[in-house]
ChimeraX commands (.cxc) that place a marker at each C-alpha (Angstrom):
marker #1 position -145.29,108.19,94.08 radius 0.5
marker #1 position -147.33,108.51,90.66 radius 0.5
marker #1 position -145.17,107.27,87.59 radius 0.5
marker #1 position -146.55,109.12,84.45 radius 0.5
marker #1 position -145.43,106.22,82.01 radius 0.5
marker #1 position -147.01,103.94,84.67 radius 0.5
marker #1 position -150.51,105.69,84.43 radius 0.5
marker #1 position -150.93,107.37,80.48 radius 0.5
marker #1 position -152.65,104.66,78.53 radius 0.5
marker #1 position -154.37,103.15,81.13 radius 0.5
marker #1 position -158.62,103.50,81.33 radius 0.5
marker #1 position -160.14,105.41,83.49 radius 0.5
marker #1 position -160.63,102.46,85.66 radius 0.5
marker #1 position -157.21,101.03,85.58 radius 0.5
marker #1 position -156.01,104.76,86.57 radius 0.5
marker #1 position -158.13,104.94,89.32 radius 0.5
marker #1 position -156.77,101.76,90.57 radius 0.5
marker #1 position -153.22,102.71,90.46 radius 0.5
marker #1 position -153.59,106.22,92.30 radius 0.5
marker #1 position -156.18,104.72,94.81 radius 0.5
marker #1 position -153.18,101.93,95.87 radius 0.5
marker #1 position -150.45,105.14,96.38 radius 0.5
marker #1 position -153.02,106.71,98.61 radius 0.5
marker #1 position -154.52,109.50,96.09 radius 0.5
marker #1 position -157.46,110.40,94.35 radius 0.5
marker #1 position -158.69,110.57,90.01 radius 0.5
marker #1 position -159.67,113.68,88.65 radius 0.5
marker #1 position -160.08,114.38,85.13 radius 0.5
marker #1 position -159.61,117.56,83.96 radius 0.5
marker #1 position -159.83,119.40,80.84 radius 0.5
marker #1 position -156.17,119.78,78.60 radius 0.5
marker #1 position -156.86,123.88,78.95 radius 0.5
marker #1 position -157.50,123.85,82.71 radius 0.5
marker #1 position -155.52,125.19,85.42 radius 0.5
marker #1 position -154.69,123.30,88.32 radius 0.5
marker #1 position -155.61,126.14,90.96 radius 0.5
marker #1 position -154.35,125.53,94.95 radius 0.5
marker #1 position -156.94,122.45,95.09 radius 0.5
marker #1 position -157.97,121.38,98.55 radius 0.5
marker #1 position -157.53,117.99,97.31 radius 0.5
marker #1 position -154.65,115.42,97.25 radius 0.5
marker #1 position -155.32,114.26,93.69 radius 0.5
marker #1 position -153.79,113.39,90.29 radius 0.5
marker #1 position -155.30,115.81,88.08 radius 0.5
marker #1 position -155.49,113.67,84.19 radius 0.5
marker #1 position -156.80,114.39,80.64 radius 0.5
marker #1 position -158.74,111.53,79.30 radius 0.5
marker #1 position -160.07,110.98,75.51 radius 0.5
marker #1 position -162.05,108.05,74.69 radius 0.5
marker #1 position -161.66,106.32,78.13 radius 0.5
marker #1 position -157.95,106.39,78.17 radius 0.5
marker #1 position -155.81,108.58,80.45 radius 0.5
marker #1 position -153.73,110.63,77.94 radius 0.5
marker #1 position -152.11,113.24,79.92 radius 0.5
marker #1 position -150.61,114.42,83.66 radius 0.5
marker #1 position -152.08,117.65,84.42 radius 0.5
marker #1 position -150.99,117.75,88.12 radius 0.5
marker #1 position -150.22,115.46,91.23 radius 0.5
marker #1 position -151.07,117.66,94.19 radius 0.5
marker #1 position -149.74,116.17,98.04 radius 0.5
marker link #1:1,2 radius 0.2
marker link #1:2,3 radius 0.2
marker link #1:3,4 radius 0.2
marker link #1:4,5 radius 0.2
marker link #1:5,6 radius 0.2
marker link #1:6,7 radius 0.2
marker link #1:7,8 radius 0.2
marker link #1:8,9 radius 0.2
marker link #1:9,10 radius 0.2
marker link #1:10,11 radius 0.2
marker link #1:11,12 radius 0.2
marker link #1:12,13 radius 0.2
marker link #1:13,14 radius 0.2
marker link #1:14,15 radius 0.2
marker link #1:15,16 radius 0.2
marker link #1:16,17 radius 0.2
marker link #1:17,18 radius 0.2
marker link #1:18,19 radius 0.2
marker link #1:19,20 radius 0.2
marker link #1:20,21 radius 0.2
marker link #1:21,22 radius 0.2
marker link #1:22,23 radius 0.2
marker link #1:23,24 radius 0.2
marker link #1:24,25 radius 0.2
marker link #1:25,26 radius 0.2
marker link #1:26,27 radius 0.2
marker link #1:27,28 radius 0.2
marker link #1:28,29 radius 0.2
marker link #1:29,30 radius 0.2
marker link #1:30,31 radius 0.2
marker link #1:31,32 radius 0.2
marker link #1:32,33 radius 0.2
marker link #1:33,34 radius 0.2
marker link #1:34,35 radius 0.2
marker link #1:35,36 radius 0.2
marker link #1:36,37 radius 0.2
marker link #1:37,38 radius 0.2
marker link #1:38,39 radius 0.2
marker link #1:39,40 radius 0.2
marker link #1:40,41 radius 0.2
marker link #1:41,42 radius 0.2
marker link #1:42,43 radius 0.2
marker link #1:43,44 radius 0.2
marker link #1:44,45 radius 0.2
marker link #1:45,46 radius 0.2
marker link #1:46,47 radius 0.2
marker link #1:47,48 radius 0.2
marker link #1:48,49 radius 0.2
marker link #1:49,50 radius 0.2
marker link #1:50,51 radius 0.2
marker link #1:51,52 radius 0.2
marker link #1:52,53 radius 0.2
marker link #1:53,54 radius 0.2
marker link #1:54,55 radius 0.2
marker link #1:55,56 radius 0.2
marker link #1:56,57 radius 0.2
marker link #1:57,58 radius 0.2
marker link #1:58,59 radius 0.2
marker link #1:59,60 radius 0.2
view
């Protein structure tokens, strides 16, 4: 399970990490953007300057 106080703050790298180990996949998304019926398990994340500053979307 993804923990959002776990995951904003942490770099791209570190996030990457942490959803790789709980069996899903990064993507970084635009703040505006829509999570629309992916085909992907993913955590969907809105990064400035390297850092992971917002949940979007976990999709199982």
């Amino acid at each position: 399970m993804i923990d959002e106080r776990i995951l904003i703050g942490k770099t791209v790298e570190e996030g990457t990490e942490y959803v790789k180990i709980n069996g899903y996949e990064l993507f970084i998304v635009q703040d505006k953007w829509m999570v629309q019926k992916p085909l992907t398990r993913g955590v969907y994340v809105v990064v400035v300057d390297n850092k992971i500053t917002k949940l979007k979307d976990v999709r199982h």
